[in-house]
N, C-alpha and C positions, 0 to 999 in steps of 0.2 A: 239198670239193665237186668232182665229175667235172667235165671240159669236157659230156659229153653232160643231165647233171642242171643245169648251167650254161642251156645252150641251151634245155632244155624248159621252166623258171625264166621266164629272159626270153622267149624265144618266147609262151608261154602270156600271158604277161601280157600283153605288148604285144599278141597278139591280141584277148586280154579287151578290153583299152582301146578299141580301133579296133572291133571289132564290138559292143560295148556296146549303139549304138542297135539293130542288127539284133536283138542279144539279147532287147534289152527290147521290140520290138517283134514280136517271133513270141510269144510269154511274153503279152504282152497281148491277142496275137491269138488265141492257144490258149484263154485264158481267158475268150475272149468269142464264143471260137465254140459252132456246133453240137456239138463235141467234147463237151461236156460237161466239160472238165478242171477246173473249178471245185470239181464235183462229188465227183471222183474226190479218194479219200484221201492221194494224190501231188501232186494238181494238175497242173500242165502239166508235172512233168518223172517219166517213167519209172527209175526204178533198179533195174536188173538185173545180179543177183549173178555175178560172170563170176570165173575163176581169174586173179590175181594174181603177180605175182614170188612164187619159190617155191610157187605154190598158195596161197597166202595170197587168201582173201575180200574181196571189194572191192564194192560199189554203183558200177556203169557207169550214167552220167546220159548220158540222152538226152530231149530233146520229146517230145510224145507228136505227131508230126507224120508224113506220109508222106515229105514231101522230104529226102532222103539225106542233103542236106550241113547243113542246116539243123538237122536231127535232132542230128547229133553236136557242133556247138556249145558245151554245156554239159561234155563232156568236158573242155573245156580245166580246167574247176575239177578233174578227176582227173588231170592233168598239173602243176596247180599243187599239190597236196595228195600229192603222190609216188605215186600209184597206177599213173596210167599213164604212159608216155613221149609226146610227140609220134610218133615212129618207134619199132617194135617188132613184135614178131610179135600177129596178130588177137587179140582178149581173145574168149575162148571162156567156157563155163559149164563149174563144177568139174567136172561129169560127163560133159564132154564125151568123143569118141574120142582127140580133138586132145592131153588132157592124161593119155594113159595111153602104156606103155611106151617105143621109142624119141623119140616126138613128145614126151615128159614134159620134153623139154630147153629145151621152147618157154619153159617157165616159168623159166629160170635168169635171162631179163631182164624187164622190167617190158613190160606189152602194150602197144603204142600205137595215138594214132587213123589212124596210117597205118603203108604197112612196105611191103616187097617185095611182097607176095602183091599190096598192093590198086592198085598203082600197073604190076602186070603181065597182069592182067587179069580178077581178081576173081573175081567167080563165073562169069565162062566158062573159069575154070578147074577142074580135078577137086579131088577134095578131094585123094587124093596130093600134087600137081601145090602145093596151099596149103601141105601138113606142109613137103614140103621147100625151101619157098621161107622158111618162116619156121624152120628150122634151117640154112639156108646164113647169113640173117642172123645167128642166136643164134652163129654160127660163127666168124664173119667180118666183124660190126659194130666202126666203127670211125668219127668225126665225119663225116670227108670220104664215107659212105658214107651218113649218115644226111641230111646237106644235099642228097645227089643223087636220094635220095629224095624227102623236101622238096620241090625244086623240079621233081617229074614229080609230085607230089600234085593238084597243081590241074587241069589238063589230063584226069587220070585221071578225077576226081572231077563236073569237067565233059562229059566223054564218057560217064559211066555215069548222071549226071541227066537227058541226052538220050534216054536210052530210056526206052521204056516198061515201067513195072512190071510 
C-alpha cells in the first residue's frame, strides 16, 4: 500500500467516524424533506457516473442537497472503496472535454474530492486554467503536496459556500 492510498484509507475513515452524526443527520433530513428523496429510486444519495483512474467507470455519491460541502460527504465511501482519492484532479464525466486528448492524463491518477484546481479558485477559473492545474498535479503529485493541499481545502471550501449560488 502507497503512503498516498495509506492517507486516503485513514483520512477517510476518521472523517466517516467524526462526521457520522452530520451524516446521518442531513440523510435524515433529505429524507424528510420537501425534497422528496424518499421518493426518488436513489433516495437521498445521487450517483453519478464520472471517469475514474484510467477511465474506468465509477458512481460519484453525493446528497441530493444544494449546500456544496454537505453535498460531497458521502464521497468519503469513494475514497474509502478506492475510487477516488481525498486529493486528485476534478472527477469529470466519461464524455467529458476534460478526459480527451492531452487533458486524458488527468485520468493516470485516481480523481479526488479536492486538488489543486478547487483549492485555487474553482470555477472562477477558466476551464484551461482547471486542465492545467489538474495535469501540473498528475505531474508533480507527491505526500508533502497532497497535505498542503489538505490543509487550504477548508478555507477554500468555506469561502465558496459564502457565496451565492
Amino acid at each position: 500500500m502507497t503512503a498516498k492510498r495509506a492517507l486516503d484509507l485513514l483520512g477517510s475513515l476518521f472523517l466517516l467516524l467524526v462526521l457520522a452524526p452530520a451524516f446521518l443527520a442531513v440523510a435524515a433530513a433529505l429524507a424528510l424533506s420537501a425534497l422528496g428523496a424518499l421518493d426518488h429510486p436513489d433516495g437521498v444519495l445521487r450517483r453519478d457516473v464520472r471517469a475514474g483512474l484510467h477511465g474506468r467507470e465509477f458512481r460519484m455519491l453525493t446528497f441530493r442537497t444544494g449546500s456544496r460541502l454537505l453535498a460531497r460527504l458521502p464521497q468519503l465511501i469513494n475514497v474509502v472503496r478506492g475510487e477516488m482519492s481525498l486529493v486528485g484532479p476534478c472527477p469529470l464525466t466519461a464524455d467529458d472535454e476534460g478526459c480527451a486528448g492531452q487533458a486524458r492524463r488527468r485520468l493516470s491518477v485516481r480523481p479526488g474530492m479536492t486538488g489543486l484546481w478547487q483549492v485555487s479558485g474553482r470555477s472562477e477559473l477558466p476551464w484551461e486554467e482547471m486542465t492545467l492545474l489538474d495535469l501540473h498535479y498528475v505531474d508533480h503529485h507527491w505526500l508533502g503536496m497532497d497535505l498542503a493541499i489538505l490543509s487550504r481545502t477548508l478555507p477554500a471550501w468555506a469561502r465558496a459556500s459564502a457565496r451565492p449560488i
